[in-house]
N, C-alpha and C positions, 0 to 999 in steps of 0.2 A: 437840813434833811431834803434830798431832791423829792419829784413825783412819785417815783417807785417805792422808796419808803415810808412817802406819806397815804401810800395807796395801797399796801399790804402789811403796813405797820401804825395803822389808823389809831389805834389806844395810844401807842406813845406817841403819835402826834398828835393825841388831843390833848393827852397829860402837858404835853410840852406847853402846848397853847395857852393852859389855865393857868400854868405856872408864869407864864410871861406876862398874861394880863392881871393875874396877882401881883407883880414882883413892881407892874407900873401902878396898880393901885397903892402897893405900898408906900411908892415913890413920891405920888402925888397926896396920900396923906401925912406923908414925913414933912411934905414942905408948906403945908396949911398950918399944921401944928407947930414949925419952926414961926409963923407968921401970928401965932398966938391966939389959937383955938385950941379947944380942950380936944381932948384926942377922939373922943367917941365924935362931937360934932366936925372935926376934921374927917375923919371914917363917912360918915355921914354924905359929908358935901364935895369930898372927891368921890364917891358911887354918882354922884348926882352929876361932876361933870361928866364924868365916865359916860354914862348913859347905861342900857341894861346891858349887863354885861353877857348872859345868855345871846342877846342880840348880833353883839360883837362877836362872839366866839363864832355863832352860826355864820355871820357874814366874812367871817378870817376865815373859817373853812372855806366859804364857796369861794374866795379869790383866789385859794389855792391849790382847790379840786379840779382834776378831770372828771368833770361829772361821767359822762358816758365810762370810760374807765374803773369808776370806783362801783358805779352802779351796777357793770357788768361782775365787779369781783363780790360785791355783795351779794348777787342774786347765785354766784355761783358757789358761795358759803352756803347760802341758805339751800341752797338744791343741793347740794352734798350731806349737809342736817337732813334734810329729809329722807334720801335716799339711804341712809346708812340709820334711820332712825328704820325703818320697813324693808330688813334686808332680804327678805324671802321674795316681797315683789321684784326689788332689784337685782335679783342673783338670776331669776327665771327671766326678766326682760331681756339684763345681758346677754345672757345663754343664746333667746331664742333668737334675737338681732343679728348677736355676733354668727351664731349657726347661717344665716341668711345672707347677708356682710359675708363673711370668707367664703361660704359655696358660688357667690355672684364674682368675687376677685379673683377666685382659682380658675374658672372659667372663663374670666375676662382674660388672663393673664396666658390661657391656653388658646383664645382665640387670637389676643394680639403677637403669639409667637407663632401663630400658625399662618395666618393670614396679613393682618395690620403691622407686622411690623417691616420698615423699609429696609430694602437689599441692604446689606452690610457697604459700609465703607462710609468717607467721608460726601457731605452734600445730597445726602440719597435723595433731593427731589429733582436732583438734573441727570439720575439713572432712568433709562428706559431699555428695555429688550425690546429686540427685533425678532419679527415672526413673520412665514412667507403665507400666502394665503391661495388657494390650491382649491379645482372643483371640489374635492374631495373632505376641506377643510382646513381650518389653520394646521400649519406646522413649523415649529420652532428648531428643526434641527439643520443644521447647513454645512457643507463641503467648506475645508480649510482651505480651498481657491478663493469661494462665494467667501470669506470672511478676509481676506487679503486685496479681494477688488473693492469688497466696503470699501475699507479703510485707506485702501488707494484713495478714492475717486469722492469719498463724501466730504462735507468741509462746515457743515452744522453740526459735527462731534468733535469733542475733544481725539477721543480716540472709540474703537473697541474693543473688547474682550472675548475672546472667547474659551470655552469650557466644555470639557466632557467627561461624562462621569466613567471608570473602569475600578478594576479589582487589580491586588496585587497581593504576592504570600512577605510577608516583613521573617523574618530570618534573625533571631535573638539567641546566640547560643544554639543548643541540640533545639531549642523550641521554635514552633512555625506557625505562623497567627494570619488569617485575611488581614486585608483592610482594602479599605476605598479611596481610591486616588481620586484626583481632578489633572487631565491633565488639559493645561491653559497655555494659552498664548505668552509668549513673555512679557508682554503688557499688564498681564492680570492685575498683580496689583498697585499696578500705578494708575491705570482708568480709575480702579475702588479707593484708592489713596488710601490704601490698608497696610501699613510698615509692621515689620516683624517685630518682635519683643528683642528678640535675641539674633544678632545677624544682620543677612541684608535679605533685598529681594530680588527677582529674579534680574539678569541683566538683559533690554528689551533688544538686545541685538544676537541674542544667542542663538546660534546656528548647529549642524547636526553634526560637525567633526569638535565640540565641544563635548569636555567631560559629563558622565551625569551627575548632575546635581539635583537636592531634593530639599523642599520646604515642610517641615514638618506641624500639623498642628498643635496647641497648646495640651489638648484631650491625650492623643497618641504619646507626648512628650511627659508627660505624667504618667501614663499609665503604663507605659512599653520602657520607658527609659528611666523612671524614678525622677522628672525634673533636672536631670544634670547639666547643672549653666555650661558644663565643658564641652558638650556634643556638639556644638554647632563647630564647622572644620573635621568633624570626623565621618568615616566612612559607616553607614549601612546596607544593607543583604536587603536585596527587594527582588524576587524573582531570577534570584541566580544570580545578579549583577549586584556591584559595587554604584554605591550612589554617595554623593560629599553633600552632608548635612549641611545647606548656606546661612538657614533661619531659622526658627521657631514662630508661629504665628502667636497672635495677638488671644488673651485668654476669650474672648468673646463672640471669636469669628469661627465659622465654620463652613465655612461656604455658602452658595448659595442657593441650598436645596436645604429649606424648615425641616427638622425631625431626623434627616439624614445626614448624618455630620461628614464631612471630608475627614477624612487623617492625615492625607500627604497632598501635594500640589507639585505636579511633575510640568517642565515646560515641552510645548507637544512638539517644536521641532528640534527636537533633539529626542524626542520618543522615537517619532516615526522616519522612516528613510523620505527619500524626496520624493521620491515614485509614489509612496502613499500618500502624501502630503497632498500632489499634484491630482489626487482622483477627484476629479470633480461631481464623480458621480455617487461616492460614500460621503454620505447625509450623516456625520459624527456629532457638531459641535454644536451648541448654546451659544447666542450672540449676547451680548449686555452693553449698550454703550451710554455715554456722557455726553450729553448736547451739553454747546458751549454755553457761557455765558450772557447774556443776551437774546441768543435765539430762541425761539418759541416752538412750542411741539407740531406745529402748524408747518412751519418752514421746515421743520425737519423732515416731518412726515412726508412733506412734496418731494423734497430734495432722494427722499429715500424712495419713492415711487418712478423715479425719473430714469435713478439709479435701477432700480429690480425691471424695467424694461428694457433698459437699456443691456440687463443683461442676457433678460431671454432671446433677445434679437441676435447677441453674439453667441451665446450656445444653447439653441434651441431642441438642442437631444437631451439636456436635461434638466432645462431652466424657465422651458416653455410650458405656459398657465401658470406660472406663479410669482405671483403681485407680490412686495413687500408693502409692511404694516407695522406701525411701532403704538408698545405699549407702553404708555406712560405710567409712573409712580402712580398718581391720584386716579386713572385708568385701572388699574391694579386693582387699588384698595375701592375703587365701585363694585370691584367685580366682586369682592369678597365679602359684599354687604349683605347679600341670603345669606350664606351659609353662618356667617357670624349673629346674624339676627336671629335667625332660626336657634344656634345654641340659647344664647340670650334669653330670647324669651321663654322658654323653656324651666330654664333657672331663675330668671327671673317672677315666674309666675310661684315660685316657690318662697322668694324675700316679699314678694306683697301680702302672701298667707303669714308668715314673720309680723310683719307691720302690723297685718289684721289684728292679729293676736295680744300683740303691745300694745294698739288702741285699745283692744278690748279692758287688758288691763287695766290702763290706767284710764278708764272712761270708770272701771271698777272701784279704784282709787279715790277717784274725783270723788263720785257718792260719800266716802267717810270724810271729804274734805271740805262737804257744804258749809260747814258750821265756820269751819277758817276764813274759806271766803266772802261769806256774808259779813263776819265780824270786822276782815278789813274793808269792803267796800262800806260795811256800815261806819267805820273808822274814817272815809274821807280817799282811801288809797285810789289811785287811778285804773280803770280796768285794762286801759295799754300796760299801763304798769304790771299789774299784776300776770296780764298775757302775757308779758317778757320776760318775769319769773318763771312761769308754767314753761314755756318754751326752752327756757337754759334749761330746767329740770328733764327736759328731753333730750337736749342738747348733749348734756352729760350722759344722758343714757345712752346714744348712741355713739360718740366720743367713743367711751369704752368697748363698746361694741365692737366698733371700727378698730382699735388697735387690739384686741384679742380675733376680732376677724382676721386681720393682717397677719398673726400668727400662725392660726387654722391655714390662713392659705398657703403659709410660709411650709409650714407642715407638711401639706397637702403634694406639694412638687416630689418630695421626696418618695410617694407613692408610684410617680408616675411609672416604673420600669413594669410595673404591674399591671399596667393597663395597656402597653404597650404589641403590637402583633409582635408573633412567631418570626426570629431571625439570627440570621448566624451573624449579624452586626451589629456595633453596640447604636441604636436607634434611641431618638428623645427630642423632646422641642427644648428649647433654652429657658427656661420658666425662671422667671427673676422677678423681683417686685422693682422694677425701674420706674423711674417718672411718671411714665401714660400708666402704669397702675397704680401707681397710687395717689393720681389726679385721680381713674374712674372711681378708686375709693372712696376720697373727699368728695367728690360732687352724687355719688350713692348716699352716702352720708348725712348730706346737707340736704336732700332732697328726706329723706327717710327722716329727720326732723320735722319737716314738716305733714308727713304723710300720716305719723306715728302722736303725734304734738298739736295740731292746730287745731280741729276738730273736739279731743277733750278738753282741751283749754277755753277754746268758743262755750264749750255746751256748760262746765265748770264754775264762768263766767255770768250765768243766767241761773242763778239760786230761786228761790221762792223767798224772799229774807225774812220773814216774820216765820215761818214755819222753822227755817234753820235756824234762827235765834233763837227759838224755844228747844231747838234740840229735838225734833220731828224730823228724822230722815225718811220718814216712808209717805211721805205725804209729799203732795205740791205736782202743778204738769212738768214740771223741768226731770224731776226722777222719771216721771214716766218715757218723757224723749230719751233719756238717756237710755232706759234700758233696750225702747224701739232700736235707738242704733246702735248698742251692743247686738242684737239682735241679726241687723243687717251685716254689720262687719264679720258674727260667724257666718252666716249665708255665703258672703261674700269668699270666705277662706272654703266653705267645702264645696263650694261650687267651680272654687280654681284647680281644688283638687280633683272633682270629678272630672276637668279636663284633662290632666295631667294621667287620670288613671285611665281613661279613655285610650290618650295618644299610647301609654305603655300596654295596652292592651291590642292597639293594632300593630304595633310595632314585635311585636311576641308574636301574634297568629303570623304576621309577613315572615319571620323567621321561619317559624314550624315548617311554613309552604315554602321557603327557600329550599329547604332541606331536601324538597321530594323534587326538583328543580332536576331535570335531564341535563346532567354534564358534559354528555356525548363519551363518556369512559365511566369504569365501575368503579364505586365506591367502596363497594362489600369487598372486593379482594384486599388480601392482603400483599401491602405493598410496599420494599422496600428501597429508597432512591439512592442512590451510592453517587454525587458530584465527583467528575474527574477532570483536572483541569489539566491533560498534558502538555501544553505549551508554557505551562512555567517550567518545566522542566526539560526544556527544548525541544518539543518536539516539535515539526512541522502538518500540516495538515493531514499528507499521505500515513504517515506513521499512527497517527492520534487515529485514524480510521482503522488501521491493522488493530491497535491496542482495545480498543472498545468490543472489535469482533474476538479478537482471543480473552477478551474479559468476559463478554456473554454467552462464549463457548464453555470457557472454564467455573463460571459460577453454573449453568447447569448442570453438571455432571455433580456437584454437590447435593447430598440426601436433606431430603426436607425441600429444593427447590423446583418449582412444579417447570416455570420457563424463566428466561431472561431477554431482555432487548433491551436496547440502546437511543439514545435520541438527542438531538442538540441539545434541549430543554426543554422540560414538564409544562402540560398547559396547568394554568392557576398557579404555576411557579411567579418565585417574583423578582422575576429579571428576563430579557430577554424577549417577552411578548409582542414589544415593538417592531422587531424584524421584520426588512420588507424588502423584494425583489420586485424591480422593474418587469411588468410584463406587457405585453403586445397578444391582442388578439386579433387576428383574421378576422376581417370581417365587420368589426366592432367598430361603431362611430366614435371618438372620443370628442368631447365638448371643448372647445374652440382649440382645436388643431392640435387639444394633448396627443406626444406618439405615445405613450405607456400609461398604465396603472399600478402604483405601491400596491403591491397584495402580501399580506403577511404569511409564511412559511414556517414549515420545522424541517429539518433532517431529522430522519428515523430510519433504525439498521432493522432488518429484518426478523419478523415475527413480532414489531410495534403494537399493531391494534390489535390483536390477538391478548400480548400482554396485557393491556392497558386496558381491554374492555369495549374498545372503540369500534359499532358495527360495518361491514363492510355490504355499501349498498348494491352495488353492481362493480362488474369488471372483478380483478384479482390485485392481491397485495401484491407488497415486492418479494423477490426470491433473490438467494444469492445471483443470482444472473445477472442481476441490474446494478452491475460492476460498473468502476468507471471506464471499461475498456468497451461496453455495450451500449448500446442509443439510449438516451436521454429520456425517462420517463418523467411522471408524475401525478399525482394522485391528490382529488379535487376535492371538499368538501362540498353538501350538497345544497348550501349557499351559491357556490362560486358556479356551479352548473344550473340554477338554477335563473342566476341572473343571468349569464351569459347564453345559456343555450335554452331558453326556457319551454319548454313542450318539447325536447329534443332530446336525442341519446349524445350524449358529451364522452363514448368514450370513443376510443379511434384518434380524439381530434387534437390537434395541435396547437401549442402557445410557443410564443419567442419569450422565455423568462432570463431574465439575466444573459442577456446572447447568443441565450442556447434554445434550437428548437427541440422541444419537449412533447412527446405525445401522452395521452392521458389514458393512464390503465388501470384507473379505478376511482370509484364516488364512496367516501364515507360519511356517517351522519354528521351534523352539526358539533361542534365541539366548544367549551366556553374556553378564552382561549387567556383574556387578563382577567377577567370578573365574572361575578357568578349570573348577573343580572342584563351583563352587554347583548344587543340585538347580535342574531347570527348576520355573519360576515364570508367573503368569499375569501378561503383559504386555504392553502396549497401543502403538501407534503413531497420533500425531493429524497431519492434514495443517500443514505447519508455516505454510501461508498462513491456518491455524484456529487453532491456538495459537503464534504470533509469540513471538518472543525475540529479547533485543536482545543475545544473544551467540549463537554456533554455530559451524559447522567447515562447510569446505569438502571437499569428497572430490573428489578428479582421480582418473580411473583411465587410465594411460599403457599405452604399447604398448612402451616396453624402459628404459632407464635413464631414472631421475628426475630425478637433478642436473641436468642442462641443462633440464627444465622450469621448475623452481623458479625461476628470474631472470625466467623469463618471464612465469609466474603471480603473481610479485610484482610486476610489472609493471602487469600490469592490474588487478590491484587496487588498487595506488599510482596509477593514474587514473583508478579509481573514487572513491576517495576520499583522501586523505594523512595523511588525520586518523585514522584507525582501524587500531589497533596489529594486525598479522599474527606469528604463530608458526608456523612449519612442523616438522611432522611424520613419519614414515615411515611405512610398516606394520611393518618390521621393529623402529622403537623404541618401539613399542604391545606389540607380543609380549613384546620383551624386559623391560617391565614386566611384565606378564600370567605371563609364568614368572618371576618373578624369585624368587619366596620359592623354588620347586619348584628351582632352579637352585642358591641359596642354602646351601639346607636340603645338597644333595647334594653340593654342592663343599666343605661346612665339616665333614661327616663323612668323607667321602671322602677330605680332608688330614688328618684324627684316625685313618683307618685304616692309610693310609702310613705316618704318623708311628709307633701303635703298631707296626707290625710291622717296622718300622725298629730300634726297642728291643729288639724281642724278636730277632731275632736279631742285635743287637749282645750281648744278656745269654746267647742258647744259644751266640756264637761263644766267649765269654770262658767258659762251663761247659767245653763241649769242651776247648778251651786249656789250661784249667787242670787237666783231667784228662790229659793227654795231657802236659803237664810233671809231673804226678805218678807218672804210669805210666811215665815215658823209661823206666827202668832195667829195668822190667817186659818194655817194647815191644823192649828192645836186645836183652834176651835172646832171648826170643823171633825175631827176624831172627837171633840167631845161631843159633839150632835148627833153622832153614831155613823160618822163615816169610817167605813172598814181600810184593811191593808187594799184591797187590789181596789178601792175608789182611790186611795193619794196615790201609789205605784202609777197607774192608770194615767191621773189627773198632769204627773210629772211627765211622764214618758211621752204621753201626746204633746207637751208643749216641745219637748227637742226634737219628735220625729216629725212633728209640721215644720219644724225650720229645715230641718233635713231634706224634708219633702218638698220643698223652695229651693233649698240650692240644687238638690238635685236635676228639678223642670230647669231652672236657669243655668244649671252646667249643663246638661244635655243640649240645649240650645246655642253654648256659645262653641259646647263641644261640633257641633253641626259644622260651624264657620272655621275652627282654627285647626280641625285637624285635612283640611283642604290645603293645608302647607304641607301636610307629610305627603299630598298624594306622589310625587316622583322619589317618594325614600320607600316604599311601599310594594309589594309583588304577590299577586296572589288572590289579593284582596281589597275591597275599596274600603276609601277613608268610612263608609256611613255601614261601614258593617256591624250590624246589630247583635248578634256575638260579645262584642267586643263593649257595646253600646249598654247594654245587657248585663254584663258581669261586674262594669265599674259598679253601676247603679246598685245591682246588688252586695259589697262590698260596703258602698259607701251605708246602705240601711242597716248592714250588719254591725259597722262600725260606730255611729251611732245611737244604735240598742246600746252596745256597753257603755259608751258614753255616758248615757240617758240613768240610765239603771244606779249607777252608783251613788248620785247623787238623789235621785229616786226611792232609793231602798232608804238611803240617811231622812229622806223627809216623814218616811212612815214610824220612823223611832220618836217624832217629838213628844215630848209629855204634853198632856192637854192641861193641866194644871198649872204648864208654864203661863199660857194663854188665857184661862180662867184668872189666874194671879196679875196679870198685866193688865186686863179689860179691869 
């Protein structure tokens, strides 16, 4: 029999044992008795050499025991007898653990896929992105020149990559779907050593009289094409054109932008003609490179600093003031240490109310367990000993916890498309239970043993033993410690909750006040956005400008529609907000010899702010006049006249924007342009029959419900054209992106403050209870002395609304310190806003009273005759 069987099959290897040192006592009195002794004195005198055979047996086991082994599988028999002997405390501990356990891992597992987890590919700590650094600020986008002179000239990279994110219409049969391309460098994925499933990868020498080819994700390949091992070699419809399927990517990759998945990966010289390619002055791409091996982010970084003046020196029209900078992996993962903290602790203040709770329990437990442990420390047993039983008994509690958490969280992902913003792309983080989750599992786990475990065990440990030997549980100072720190662990639990209900409580007013927030356009209209993207369906810029104007000629003239205008893209749209045009001002000093400033723009066709709600502060809008065959206008927000011209009239006056000198024939108000919260900014509006775009949005604004427009409006524009894909939008599902994180943020604390204060008086209803069955015999007498219902009512109620009344001062207190982390998530209002301050407090005395009350009401039922009969 090896260790394992003698170590979970313990009976039959003792049986074995007794048999064997029977079968030699046998042995040894068969040959006394052949030696001519009568057989009881042979019996006799072989025990005697033998020695005690108890002895023997004990000492054969220990030579071929693991003691630590057998002792952990005993203690963890016996904690399984226990815990399945009192299934009601085990079924509630599980619950409340495991509820704590998977809320902490689903969060862990949305933080590490949003932030902590490393760029895809093989080696990701020798990835680093490059980013240029600008008075203005970092920025990470670069000219497919600036990404060809890197990779020229640097020689502390392997290589690197680069990436830019676009749209494309995929073409399936009569059906036509977006999706999101990346289109990369041919290098892409050999810098990330990411090999296709199915296929190959790009070839790094592809040039632009090559066929197109396209690498398809594993997401898109499942969902567009059913999985078909046969596709790669065949042709698909991407925007009119023919593209030869070369790969299928890898099921796990999807670029690398978290939450936004890629579908396809196009190589970008073979997108663009050479002439594009060669613009050094369209800022398109994402850099990602691989320092080599050996070198250090130190030597890189210099080498890369050397290199970025070296190149504003040779093209100083578009390269001057701006330094490069590299971000390292562990650079990275610093940066995303608030934000993940922040979720963290948050949820985490929710598994310590869990812990609370479980101590309380079995701190609860311990009290009917005096009498056991007394009896074994009165027996000789060790009290390490006994603490390493009490501890497995935790052990195991939280074991299960942890893999029914792991479930919950497993669960949990599948929710995720429900929490996700408003989008016409399929959007989601990669939420997996991979390795770093379910280490932060185990190491939650193993800590929450001890958190939940050590403490009733210590206190468990310290019996009174003459009162527990007689069977007196209500006596002795040890019952009374115990119940002080039942006591403090609920305090403890509603006072995390009153921070919790605090923070959801400023986080809801910041909302409310988001809402009243000047947009710089109306919200009350009714609004409907019609996307047009005619350049997939070839058109060229001139054209796509005719089309937009005979679409907002032709939707007006429809009944029900008040006006129509046109525009590149919607501000609080979510694409687009980036755009920025080189400008030059007269006049203007720029900080070390910048000749230009990025200012962000829109194209808008006439009658824009009008539609849109957007007031006009001085000067005139545009009119058909401001044709492209007329002088070069544009129209200023009053940021941008504000900084630049400040105590001055800005209109009359002149900018060099994008090559062209532009005079300014009007100030409009401020406008939020990516977020709802962004400080105003200096921003431009150019006539869009001036700067044409072969994509845009249509704006209807209606006179009462929408829906019956929309068929109509598709209408006419399916004969304007058939060929040019339409997406319709609201105004209402603009918002609801636009608040979505503020909405977010508020409803996932909001269910953490429920939740805690859910606990906490599930753990002050179970203090009370348990005092109030400690005290029956107390409370009996007492009704028999002539105390009335509203003296015990009374008597009960006051002991939970003083502990209430403690965690409360002490929540409010720590609320003071920890909601100073929300003050930059916050608008409107400051973190100490008493409101807010206010409402928990009164919530948390409301919730309480019920608490209080039920076990309250139960103490005024005892019979006094119970009491009289026990005295």
């Amino acid at each position: 029999m090896n260790w394992f069987q003698r170590t979970f099959s313990r009976r039959r290897f003792r049986s074995e044992l007794s048999e064997e040192i029977r079968a030699h006592l046998d042995e040894m009195t068969e040959e006394l008795v052949a030696s001519g002794l009568p057989p009881d004195e042979a019996r006799a005198a072989a025990r005697r050499q033998f020695g005690n055979v108890s002895l023997v047996e004990e000492d054969s086991r220990q030579v071929w025991r693991w003691p630590r082994i057998e002792d952990f599988v005993i203690d963890v028999r016996y904690g399984l007898r226990m815990l399945l002997k009192n299934p009601g405390f085990t079924v509630v501990a599980v619950l409340t653990l495991a509820l704590g356990i998977g809320a902490n891992t689903a969060m862990f597992s949305f933080a590490e896929a949003a932030w902590l987890r490393p760029w895809s590919g093989e080696s990701p700590q020798q990835l680093a992105k490059i980013l240029a650094t600008t008075p203005q600020g970092p920025d990470g986008m670069f000219s497919f020149p600036d990404y060809q002179d890197l990779s020229a000239q640097v020689s502390a990279f392997e290589g690197i990559a680069a990436w830019s994110r676009h749209m494309k219409t995929l073409r399936i049969g009569a059906d036509s779907q977006y999706v999101l391309d990346d289109l990369v460098s041919p290098n892409y994925f050999s810098i990330l050593r990411v090999s296709p499933q199915l296929g190959r990868a790009f070839a790094t020498d592809l040039v632009g009289n090559t066929p197109p080819v396209v690498i398809i994700s594993d997401s898109l390949w499942k969902r567009a094409f059913h999985a078909d091992p046969a596709l790669v070699g065949k042709p698909v419809w991407l925007t009119g054109q023919s593209y030869t399927v070369i790969g299928i990517a890898p099921p796990h990759f999807h670029g690398l932008e978290p939450g936004v998945p890629t579908d396809l990966w196009l190589p970008a010289t073979t997108e663009y003609a050479s002439s594009e390619l060669a613009d050094r002055g369209d800022r398109d791409f994402e850099l990602l490179a691989r320092v080599r091996s050996g070198v250090s982010a130190g030597q890189a970084r210099t080498e890369l600093q050397t290199i970025g003046r070296r190149l504003a020196h040779t093209y100083p029209a578009v390269d001057k003031a701006r330094d490069l900078a590299l971000v390292t992996q562990p650079e990275r993962l610093r940066d995303a240490l608030v934000p993940v903290f922040l979720l963290m602790a948050s949820v985490g203040l929710v598994m310590l109310i869990c812990c609370a709770n479980v101590a309380g329990l079995l701190l609860a437990r311990a009290e009917t367990r005096r009498s056991e442990v007394a009896v074994r420390l009165a027996l000789g047993a060790g009290r390490l000993r006994l603490l390493r039983q009490l501890l497995t008994e935790s052990f195991l509690l939280t074991a299960s916890s942890a893999l029914l958490g792991l479930l919950f969280a497993e669960w949990s992902f599948t929710l995720q498309p429900a929490f996700l913003p408003p989008s016409e792309f399929p959007l989601g983080l990669d939420l997996r239970l991979n390795p770093r989750v379910v280490a932060f599992t185990v190491l939650m786990s193993l800590v929450t043993v001890l958190v939940i475990g050590l403490v009733p065990a210590l206190q468990a440990l310290k019996p009174s033993l003459v009162p527990a030997l007689k069977g007196d549980v209500s006596r002795g100072l040890a019952s009374a410690r115990r119940i002080a720190l039942r006591d403090v662990l609920v305090v403890g639990e509603i006072a995390l909750a009153v921070v919790l209900l605090t923070a959801s409580g400023l986080l809801v007013r910041s909302l409310l006040s988001s809402h009243s927030i000047d947009l710089g356009f109306s919200t009350r209209k009714s609004l409907v956005f019609f996307d047009l993207v005619p350049g997939i369906a070839g058109y060229d810029a001139e054209r796509s400008s005719a089309l937009f104007a005979a679409a907002a000629d032709q939707t007006t003239r429809l009944p029900g529609v008040i006006r129509s205008a046109f525009a590149r893209r919607v501000l609080l749209s979510d694409s687009g907000g980036g755009a920025t045009l080189p400008v030059a001002i007269p006049g203007i000093t720029l900080p070390q010899g910048q000749q230009n400033i990025p200012i962000k723009f829109n194209a808008v066709g006439v009658g824009y702010f009008q539609t849109v709600g957007t007031r006009l502060l001085a000067g005139r809008a545009f009119s058909p006049a401001d044709d492209s065959l007329s002088g070069s206008v544009v129209i200023i927000s009053q940021a941008m006249s504000s900084q630049f011209w400040p105590g001055q009239d800005a209109i009359g006056r002149h900018i060099l924007a994008a090559g062209k000198h532009r005079q300014i024939i009007g100030i409009v108000e401020n406008a939020k342009i990516n977020r709802i919260h962004e400080a105003p900014e200096p921003y431009m509006y150019l006539p869009f029959a001036q700067a044409p775009s072969t994509e845009g949005t249509l704006i209807v604004e209606t006179a009462a419900d929408t829906r019956p427009l929309v068929a109509s409006v598709r209408n006419r524009l399916r004969d304007l054209d058939p060929n040019v894909p339409v997406t319709v939008r609201t105004l209402r599902y603009l918002m609801r992106q636009a608040f979505w994180e503020d909405q977010m943020a508020a409803n996932f604390v909001v269910a953490l403050a429920l939740l805690g204060i859910f606990l906490g008086a599930v753990g002050l209803y179970a203090v009370i209870a348990f005092t109030v069955n400690q005290r029956r015999h107390e409370i009996g007498i007492r009704m028999a002395l002539g105390a009335g219902y509203r003296n015990v009512l009374g008597m009960v109620m006051l002991q939970g609304l003083k502990l209430a009344a403690s965690a409360a001062a002490i929540g409010l207190l720590a609320s003071l310190v920890a909601t100073r982390l929300l003050a930059s998530a916050l608008y409107g209002i400051k973190p100490t806003d008493p409101i807010s301050f206010a409402a928990s407090i009164t919530l948390v005395f409301l919730v309480a009273l019920l608490a209080c009350y039920i076990p309250a009401r139960r103490a005024t039922r005892v019979d006094p005759m119970v009491a009289l009969r026990y005295e």
